[in-house]
C-alpha positions as CSV (number, residue, x, y, z in Angstrom):
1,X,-7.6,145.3,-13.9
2,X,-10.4,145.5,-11.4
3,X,-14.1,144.4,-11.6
4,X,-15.9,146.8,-9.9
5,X,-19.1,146.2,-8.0
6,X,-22.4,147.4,-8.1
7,X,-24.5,148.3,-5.1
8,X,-27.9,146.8,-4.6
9,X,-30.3,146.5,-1.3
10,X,-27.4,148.0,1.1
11,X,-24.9,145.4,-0.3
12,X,-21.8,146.0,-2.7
13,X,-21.8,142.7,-4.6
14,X,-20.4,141.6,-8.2
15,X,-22.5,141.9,-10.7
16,X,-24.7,139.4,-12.5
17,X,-23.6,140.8,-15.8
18,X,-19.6,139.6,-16.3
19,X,-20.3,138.7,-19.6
20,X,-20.8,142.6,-20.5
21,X,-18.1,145.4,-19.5
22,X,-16.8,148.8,-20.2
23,X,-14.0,151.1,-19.0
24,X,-13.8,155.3,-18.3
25,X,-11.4,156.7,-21.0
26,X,-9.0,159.4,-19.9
27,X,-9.8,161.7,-22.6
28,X,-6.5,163.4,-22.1
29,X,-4.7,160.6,-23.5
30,X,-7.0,158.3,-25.4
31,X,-6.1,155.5,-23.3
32,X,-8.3,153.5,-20.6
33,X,-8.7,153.3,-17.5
34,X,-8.0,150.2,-15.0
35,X,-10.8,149.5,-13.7
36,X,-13.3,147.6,-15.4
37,X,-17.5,148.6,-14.9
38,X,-20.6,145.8,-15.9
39,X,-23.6,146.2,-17.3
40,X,-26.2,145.0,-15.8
41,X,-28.8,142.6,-16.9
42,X,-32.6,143.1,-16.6
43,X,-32.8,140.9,-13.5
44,X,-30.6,142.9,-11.5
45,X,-32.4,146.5,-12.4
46,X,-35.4,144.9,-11.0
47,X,-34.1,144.0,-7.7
48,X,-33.0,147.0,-7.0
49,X,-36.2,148.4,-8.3
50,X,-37.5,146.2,-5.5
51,X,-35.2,147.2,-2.7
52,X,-36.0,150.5,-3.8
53,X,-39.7,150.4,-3.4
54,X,-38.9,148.4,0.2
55,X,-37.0,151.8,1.4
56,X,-39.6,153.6,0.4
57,X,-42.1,151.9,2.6
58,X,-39.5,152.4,5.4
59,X,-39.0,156.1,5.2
60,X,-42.4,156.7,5.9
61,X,-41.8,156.3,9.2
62,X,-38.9,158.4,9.2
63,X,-39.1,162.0,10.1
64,X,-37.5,164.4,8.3
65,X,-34.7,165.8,11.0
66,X,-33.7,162.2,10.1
67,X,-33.3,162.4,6.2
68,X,-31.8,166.1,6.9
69,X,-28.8,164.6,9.1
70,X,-28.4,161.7,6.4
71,X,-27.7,164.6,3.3
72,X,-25.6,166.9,6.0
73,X,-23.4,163.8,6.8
74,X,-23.4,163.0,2.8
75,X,-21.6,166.0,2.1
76,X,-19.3,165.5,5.5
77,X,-18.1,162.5,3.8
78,X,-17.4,163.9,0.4
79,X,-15.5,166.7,1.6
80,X,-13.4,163.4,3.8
81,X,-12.8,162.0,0.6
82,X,-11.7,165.2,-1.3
83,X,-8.5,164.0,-2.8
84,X,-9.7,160.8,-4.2
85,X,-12.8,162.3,-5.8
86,X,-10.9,165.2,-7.1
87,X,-7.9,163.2,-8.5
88,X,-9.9,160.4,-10.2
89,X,-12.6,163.0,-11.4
90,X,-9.9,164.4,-13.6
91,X,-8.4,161.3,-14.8
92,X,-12.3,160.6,-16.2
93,X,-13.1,163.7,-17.5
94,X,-9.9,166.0,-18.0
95,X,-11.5,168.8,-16.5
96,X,-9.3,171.0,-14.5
97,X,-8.2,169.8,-10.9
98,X,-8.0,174.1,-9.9
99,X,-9.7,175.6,-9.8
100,X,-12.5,173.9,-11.4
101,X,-13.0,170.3,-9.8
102,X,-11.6,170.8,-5.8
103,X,-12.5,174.8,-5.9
104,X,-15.4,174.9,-7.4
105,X,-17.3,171.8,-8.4
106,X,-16.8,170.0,-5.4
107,X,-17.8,172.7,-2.9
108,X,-21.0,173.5,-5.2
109,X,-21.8,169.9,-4.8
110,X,-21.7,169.6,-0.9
111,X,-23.5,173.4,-0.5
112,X,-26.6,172.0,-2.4
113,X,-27.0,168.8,-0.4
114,X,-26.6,170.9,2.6
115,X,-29.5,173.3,0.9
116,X,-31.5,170.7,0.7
117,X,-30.9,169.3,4.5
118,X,-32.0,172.7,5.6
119,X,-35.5,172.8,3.3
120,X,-35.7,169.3,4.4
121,X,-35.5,170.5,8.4
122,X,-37.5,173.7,8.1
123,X,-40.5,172.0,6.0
124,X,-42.1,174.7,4.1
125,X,-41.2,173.2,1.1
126,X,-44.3,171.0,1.3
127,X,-46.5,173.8,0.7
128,X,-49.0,172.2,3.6
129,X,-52.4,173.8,2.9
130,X,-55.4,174.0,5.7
131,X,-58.6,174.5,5.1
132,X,-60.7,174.5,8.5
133,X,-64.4,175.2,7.8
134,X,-64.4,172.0,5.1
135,X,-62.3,169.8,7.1
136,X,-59.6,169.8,4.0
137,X,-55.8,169.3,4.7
138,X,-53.0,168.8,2.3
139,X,-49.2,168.7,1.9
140,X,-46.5,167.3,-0.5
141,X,-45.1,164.0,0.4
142,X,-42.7,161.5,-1.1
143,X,-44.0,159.5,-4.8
144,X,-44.1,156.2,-2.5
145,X,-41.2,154.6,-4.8
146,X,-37.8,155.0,-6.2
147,X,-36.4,158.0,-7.9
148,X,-34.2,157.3,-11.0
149,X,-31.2,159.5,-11.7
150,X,-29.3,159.4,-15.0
151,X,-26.2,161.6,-14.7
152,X,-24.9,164.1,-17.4
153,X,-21.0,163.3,-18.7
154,X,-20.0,167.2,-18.2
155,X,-20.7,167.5,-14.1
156,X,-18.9,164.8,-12.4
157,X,-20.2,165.9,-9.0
158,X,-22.7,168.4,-9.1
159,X,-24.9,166.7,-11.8
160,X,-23.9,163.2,-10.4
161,X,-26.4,160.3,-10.3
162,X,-25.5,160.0,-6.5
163,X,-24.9,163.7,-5.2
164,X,-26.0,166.0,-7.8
165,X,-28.8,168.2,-7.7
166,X,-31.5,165.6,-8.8
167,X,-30.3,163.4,-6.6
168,X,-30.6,165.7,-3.4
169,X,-33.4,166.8,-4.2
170,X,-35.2,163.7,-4.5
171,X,-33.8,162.0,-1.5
172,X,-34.6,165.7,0.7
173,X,-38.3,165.2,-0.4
174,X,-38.4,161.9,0.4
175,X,-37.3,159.2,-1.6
176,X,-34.8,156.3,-2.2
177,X,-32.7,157.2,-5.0
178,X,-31.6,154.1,-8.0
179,X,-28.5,156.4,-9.2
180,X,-27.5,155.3,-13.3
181,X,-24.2,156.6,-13.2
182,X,-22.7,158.2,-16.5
183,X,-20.4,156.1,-18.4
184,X,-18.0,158.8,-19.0
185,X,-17.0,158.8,-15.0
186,X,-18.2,155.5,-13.6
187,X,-15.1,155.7,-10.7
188,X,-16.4,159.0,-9.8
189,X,-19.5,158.3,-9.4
190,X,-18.8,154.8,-6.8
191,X,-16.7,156.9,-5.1
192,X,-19.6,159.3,-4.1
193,X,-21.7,156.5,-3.8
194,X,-19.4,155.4,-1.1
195,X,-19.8,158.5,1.0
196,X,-23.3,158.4,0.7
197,X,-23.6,154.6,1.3
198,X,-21.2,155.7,4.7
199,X,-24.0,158.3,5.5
200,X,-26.7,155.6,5.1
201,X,-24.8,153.6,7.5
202,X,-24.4,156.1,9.8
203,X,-27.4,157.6,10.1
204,X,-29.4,154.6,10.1
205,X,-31.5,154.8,7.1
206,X,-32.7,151.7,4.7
207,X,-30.2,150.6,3.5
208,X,-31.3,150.8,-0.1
209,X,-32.0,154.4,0.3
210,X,-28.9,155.1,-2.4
211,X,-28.0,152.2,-4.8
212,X,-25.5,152.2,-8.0
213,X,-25.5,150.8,-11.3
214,X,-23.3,151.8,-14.1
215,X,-25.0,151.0,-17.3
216,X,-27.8,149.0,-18.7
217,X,-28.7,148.2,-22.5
218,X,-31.5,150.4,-24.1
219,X,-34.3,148.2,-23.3
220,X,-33.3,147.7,-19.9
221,X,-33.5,152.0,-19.7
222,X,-37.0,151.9,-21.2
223,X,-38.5,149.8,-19.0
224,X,-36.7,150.5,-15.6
225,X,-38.1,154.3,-16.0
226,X,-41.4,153.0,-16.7
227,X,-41.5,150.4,-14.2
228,X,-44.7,150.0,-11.6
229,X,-42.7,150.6,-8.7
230,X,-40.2,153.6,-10.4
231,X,-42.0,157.3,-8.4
232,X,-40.2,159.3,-11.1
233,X,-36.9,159.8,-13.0
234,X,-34.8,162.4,-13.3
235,X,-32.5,162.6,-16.5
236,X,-29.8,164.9,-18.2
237,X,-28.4,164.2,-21.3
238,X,-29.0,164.2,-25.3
239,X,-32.7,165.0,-26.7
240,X,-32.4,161.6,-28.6
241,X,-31.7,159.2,-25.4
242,X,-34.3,161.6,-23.3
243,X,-36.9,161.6,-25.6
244,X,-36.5,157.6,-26.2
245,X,-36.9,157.3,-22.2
246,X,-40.0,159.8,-21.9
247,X,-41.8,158.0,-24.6
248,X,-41.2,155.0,-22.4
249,X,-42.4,156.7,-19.2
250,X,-45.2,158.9,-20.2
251,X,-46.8,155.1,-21.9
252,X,-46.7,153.9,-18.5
253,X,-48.0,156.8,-16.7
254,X,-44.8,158.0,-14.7
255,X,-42.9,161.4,-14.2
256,X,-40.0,162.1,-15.8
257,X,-38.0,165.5,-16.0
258,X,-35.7,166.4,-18.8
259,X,-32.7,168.3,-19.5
260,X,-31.9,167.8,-22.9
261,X,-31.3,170.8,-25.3
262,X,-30.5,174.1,-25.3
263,X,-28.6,176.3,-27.8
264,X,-29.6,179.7,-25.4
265,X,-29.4,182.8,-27.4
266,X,-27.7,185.8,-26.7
267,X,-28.5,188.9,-28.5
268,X,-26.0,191.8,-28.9
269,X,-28.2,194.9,-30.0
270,X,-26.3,198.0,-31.8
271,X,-25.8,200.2,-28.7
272,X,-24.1,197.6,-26.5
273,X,-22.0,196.7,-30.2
274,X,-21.1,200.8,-30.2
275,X,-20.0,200.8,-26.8
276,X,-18.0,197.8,-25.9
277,X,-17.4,195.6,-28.7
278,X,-14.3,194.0,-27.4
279,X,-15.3,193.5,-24.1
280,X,-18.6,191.4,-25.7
281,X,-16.4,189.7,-27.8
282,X,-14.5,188.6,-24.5
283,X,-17.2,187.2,-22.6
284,X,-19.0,185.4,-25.2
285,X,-15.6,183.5,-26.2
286,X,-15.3,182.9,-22.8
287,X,-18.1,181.5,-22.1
288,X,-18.1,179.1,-24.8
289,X,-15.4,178.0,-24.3
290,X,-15.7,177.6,-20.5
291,X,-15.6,173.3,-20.2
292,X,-14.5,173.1,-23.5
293,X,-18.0,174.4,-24.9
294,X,-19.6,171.3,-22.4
295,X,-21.8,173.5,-20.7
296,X,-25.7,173.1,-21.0
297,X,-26.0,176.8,-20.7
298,X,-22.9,177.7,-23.0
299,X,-24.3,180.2,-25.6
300,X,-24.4,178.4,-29.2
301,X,-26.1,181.0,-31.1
302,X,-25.8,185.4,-30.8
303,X,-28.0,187.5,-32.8
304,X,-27.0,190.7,-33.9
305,X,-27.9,193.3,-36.1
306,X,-26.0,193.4,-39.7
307,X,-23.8,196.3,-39.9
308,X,-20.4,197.3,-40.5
309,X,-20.3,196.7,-36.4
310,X,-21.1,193.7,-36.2
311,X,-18.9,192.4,-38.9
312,X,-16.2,193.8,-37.1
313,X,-17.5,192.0,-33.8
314,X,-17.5,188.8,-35.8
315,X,-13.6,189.3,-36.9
316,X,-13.0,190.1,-33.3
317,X,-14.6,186.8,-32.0
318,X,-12.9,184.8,-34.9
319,X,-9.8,185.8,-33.8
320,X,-10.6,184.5,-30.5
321,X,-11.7,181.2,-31.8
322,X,-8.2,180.6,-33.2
323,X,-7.4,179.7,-29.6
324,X,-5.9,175.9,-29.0
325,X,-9.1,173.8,-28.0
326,X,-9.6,172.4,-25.2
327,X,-10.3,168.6,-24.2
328,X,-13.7,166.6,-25.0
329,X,-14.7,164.4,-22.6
330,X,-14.8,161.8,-24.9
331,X,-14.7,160.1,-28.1
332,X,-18.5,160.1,-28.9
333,X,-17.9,164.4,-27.9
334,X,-15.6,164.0,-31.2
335,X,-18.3,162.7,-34.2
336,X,-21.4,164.4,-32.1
337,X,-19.6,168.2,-32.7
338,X,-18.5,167.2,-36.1
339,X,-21.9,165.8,-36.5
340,X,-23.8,169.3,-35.5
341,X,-21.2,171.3,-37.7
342,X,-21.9,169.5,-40.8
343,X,-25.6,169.9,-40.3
344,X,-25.0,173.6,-39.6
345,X,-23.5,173.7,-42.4
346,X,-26.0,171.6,-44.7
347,X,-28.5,174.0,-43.6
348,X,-26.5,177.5,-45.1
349,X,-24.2,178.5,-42.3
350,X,-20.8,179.6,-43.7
351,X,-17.6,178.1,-41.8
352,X,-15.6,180.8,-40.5
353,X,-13.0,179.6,-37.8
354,X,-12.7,175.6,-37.5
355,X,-14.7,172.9,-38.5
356,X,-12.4,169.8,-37.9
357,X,-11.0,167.1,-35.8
358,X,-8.0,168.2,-34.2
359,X,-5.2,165.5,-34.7
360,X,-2.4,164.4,-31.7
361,X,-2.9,163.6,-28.1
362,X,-6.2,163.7,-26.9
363,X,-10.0,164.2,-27.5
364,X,-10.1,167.4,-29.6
365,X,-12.2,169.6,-32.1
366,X,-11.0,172.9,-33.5
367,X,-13.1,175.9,-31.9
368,X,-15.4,176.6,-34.5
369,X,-17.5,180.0,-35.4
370,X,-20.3,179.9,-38.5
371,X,-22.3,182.4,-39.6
372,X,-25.8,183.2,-41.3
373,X,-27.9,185.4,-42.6
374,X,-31.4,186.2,-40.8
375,X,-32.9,184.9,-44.7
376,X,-31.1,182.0,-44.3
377,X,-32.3,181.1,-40.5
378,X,-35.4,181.7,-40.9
379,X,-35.5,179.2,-44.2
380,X,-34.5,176.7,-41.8
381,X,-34.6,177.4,-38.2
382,X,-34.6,174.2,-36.8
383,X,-31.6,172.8,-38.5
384,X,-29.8,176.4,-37.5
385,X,-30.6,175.6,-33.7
386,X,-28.8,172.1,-33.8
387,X,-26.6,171.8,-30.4
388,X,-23.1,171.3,-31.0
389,X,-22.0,170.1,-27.1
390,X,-18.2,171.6,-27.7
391,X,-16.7,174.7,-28.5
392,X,-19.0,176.1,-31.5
393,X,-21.2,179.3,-31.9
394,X,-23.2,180.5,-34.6
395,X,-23.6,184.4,-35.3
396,X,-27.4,185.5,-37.2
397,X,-27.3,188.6,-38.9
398,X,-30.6,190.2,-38.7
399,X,-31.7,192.3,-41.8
400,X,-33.8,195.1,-39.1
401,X,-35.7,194.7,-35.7
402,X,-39.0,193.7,-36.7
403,X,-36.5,190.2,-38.5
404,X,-34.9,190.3,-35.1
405,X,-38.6,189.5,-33.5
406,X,-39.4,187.3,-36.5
407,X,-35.9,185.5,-35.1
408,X,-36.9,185.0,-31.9
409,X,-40.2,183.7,-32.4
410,X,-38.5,180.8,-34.1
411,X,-36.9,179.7,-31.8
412,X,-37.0,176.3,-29.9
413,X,-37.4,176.1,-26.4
414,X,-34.1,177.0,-24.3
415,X,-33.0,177.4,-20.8
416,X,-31.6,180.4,-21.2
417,X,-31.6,184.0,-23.3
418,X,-29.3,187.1,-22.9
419,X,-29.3,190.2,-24.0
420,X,-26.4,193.0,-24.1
421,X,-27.4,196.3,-24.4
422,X,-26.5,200.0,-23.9
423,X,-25.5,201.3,-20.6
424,X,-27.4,204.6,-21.4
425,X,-30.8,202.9,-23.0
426,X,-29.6,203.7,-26.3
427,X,-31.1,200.1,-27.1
428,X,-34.2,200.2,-24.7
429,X,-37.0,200.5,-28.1
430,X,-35.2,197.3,-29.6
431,X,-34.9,195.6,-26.5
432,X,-39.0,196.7,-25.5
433,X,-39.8,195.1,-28.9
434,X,-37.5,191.7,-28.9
435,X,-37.5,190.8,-25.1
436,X,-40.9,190.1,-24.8
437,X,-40.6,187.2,-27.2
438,X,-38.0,185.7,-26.1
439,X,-38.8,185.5,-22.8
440,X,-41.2,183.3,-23.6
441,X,-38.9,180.8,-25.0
442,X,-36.5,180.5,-22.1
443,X,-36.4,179.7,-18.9
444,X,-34.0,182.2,-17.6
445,X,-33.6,185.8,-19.0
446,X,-30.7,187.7,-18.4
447,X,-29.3,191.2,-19.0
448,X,-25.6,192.0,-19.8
449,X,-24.2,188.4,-19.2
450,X,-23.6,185.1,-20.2
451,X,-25.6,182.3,-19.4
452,X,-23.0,179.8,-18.2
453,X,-23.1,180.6,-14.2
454,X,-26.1,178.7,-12.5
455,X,-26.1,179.8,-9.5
456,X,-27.4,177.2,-6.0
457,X,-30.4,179.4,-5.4
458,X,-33.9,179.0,-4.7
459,X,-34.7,181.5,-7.3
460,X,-32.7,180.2,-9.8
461,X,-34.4,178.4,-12.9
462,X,-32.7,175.8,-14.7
463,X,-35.6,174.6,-17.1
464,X,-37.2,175.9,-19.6
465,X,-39.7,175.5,-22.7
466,X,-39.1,172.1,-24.7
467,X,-36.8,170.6,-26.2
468,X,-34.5,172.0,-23.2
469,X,-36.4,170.1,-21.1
470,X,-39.7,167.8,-20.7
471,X,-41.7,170.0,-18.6
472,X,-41.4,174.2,-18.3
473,X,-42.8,174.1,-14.8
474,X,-39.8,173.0,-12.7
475,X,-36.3,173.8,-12.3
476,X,-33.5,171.4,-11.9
477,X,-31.1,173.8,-9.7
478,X,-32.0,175.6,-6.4
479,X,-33.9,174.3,-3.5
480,X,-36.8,173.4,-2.7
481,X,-38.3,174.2,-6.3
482,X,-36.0,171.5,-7.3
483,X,-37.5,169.2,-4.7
484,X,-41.4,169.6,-5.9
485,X,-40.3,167.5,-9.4
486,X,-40.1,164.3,-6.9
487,X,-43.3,165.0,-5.0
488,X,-46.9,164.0,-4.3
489,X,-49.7,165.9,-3.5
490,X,-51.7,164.4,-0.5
491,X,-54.8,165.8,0.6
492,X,-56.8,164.8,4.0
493,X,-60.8,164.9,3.7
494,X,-61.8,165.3,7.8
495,X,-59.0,163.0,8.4
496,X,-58.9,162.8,12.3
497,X,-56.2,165.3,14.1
498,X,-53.9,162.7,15.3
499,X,-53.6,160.5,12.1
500,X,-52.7,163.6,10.0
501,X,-48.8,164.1,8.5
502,X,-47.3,166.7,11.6
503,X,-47.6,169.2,9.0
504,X,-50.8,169.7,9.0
505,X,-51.9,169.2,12.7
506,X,-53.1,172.1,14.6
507,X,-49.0,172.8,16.3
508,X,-46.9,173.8,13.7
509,X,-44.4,171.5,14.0
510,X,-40.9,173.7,13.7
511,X,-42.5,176.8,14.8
512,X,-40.8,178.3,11.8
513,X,-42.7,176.6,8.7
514,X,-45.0,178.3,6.4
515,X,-48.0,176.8,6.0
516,X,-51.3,178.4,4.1
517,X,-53.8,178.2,6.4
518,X,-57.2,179.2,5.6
519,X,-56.1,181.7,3.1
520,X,-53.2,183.2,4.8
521,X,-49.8,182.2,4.7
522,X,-48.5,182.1,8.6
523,X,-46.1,180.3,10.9
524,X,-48.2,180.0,13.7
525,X,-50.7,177.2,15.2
526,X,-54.2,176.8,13.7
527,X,-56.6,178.8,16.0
């Protein structure tokens, strides 16, 4: 076995907490891993807590050309340690080396932090305001102390504590980073901390710009995100452990942004039924089942309307379902989907493929398809819309349209809502009548897809209304919206020219940044 250490203030050191350790699981086999992880103690959270609020002091000084090189030469050193990221990320989560880890996860990861190098260079993203007849300046800047990241289990790399897409954007916009890594991939995650650590080096940035713990007890989480010197925290994970952390944090007065819960509806009206049933059926198996079901944005509920159709659509997805599962990525994935199919069930929904443990060699649960009627959810719609992180979908028969809309107002916040229609508008009134609503509860509609591809783009929205996450304002994917969640607004009252951010001087400072100045959005110089 091998202790691994944790990195605090620009060191790698052993941790103070021997006395309490874990190992990664390969969830392929059941067994664990070699190496063995701490948890640290109190005392240790709080001095990196310190060294963090130290680096932030520092990077005040440090302009941002400087932080962009530090995330383009991040991403130069993951891409130099490929193999070894690759090849232990699939011994910690069994998720597919091709093309899912090394062809797509990997490069996703590296294209954001370079995303956020370029937002970081170019500067608009600061949204630097000038107002010249009342002497009024302003401009985001950094929170003036550490970001907290707690990583998700299902993105070993581009939900990472260390390079995902909280992550990056908190350290583009200014900020030292305290990454909690997830417990499911703790080797992963010191590996990227490594590269980034390299960068750090490097570049010659504080040295506790990036530092790495692996776990903490629950009271140690509480009051590490509502710490005095914490600027925010970023967190991804169940509703129970964010809402525990966000009651901690909004006591004490700091940010903290959410990803929690999301069952994202799709609704299949009669037209798009009529047309391509098959093909529907298809893509909404796929997509649940894409990650063995371990997808925030895998689609756990479909609406449609009861007919003759649509019982036939259900025997065609049921079919599908019969499919061999895939892997969990761990043993608490296990009793958490059994857990959400019982409830499902408690609450009325009929058990039509599944329901059950899967015995043998590794972490498995039987794909699993319910069903209800649109009576039954609307008896008990919160129950109905439990998330079940793992291959499981419930279908809602709706009586009519106007229980369709009745439906979709009771739903729960989510980040995402589809709807499949006719190619010739055959399902336009419908739509008209149902969309509206919806699209209030999500944060990303879509039309004639499935939810699961989130694409790096600064017009992409990965939030939404709670419980899916704490705040419906901001986005967790695509830069720089991503980047304003770990920012501060600072304003300048007649502040004299030369002790003003170069933002908002008189010379713009790139010659290509945006900036609002006295009511119009230009590149130039203030006249």
């Amino acid at each position: 076995m091998s202790y691994q250490p944790v990195l605090i203030a620009g060191a790698w050191r052993t941790s103070a907490g021997t006395t309490k350790t874990f190992t990664a699981v390969n969830p392929m086999t059941r067994m664990p891993l070699p190496d063995v992880y701490p948890v640290s103690p109190w005392k240790e959270v709080e001095e990196a807590l310190v060294a963090g609020a130290t680096a932030a002091e520092a990077l005040r000084d440090i302009a941002p050309e400087a932080r962009a090189r530090f995330l383009e030469v991040f991403a130069d050193a993951i891409e130099a340690r490929t193999e070894a990221i690759v090849s232990l990320g699939y011994l910690e989560t069994g998720l597919a080396i091709e093309p899912r880890l090394r062809s797509s996860e990997l490069p996703r990861t590296t294209d954001q932090l370079r995303q956020a190098a370029a937002a970081t260079r170019e500067r608009s993203w600061c949204h630097a305001t000038i107002d010249t007849r009342r002497g009024l300046r302003s401009v985001l800047g950094p929170l003036g102390g550490p970001v907290v990241v707690f990583g998700p289990n299902n993105f070993p790399f581009a939900f990472n504590s260390v390079s995902g897409g909280d992550a990056a954007a908190a350290l583009a916009a200014g900020n030292p980073i305290i990454a909690k890594a997830n417990t499911g991939h703790p080797g992963t995650t010191k590996l990227l901390t490594e590269a980034a650590f390299e960068a750090v080096q490097a570049t010659g940035m504080p040295e506790a710009l990036v530092q790495l713990i692996y776990r903490t007890d629950h009271e140690s989480g509480t009051r590490l995100v509502s710490h005095p010197l914490v600027g925010a925290t970023g967190f991804t994970g169940s509703r129970s452990a964010g809402l525990q952390l966000k009651e901690a944090a909004d006591r004490a007065g700091k940010p903290i942004y959410l990803e929690m819960s999301s069952v994202n509806p799709v609704f299949v009206l009669p037209g798009a039924l009529e047309e391509r049933l098959e093909a529907i059926a298809d893509e909404l198996f796929a997509s649940c089942s894409l990650g063995t079901g371990q997808f925030c944005t895998k689609p756990g509920l479909t609406v449609v309307m009861a007919s003759e159709c649509s019982e036939a659509f259900l025997q065609a997805i049921a079919a599908r379902f019969e499919a061999p599962p895939g892997v969990l990525l761990g043993s608490s994935g296990l009793w958490t989907v059994g857990d959400a199919v019982q409830q499902l069930c408690a609450a009325g929904a009929e058990l039509i493929v599944g329901g059950r443990e899967v015995e043998g060699a590794g972490f498995r649960y039987a794909n699993t398809l319910l069903r209800v009627s649109g009576e039954q959810f609307l008896a008990q719609p919160e129950a109905l819309q439990t998330e079940a992180f793992g291959v499981v979908s419930l279908i809602v028969f709706a009586r009519d349209t106007a229980q369709m809309q009745e439906i979709a107002r009771h739903f729960e916040g989510n980040l995402t809502g589809s709807f499949y229609t006719h190619s010739g508008g055959a399902d336009d009134g419908i739509y008209d009548l149902v969309a509206p609503i919806v699209r209030t509860k999500v944060g990303r509609l879509l039309n004639d897809a499935m939810p699961t591809g989130v694409a790096v783009s600064p017009a992409m929205n990965h939030g939404g209304p709670f419980p899916a996450t704490g705040h419906p304002g901001f986005t967790a994917v695509g830069i720089p919206a991503a980047m304003l969640r770990f920012a501060a607004l600072h304003s300048y009252d007649r502040v004299r020219a030369h002790r003003l951010p170069a933002e908002l001087q008189d010379r713009n400072p790139t010659g290509q940044m945006w900036r609002f100045i006295d009511g119009t959005w230009t590149q130039g110089d203030v006249v």
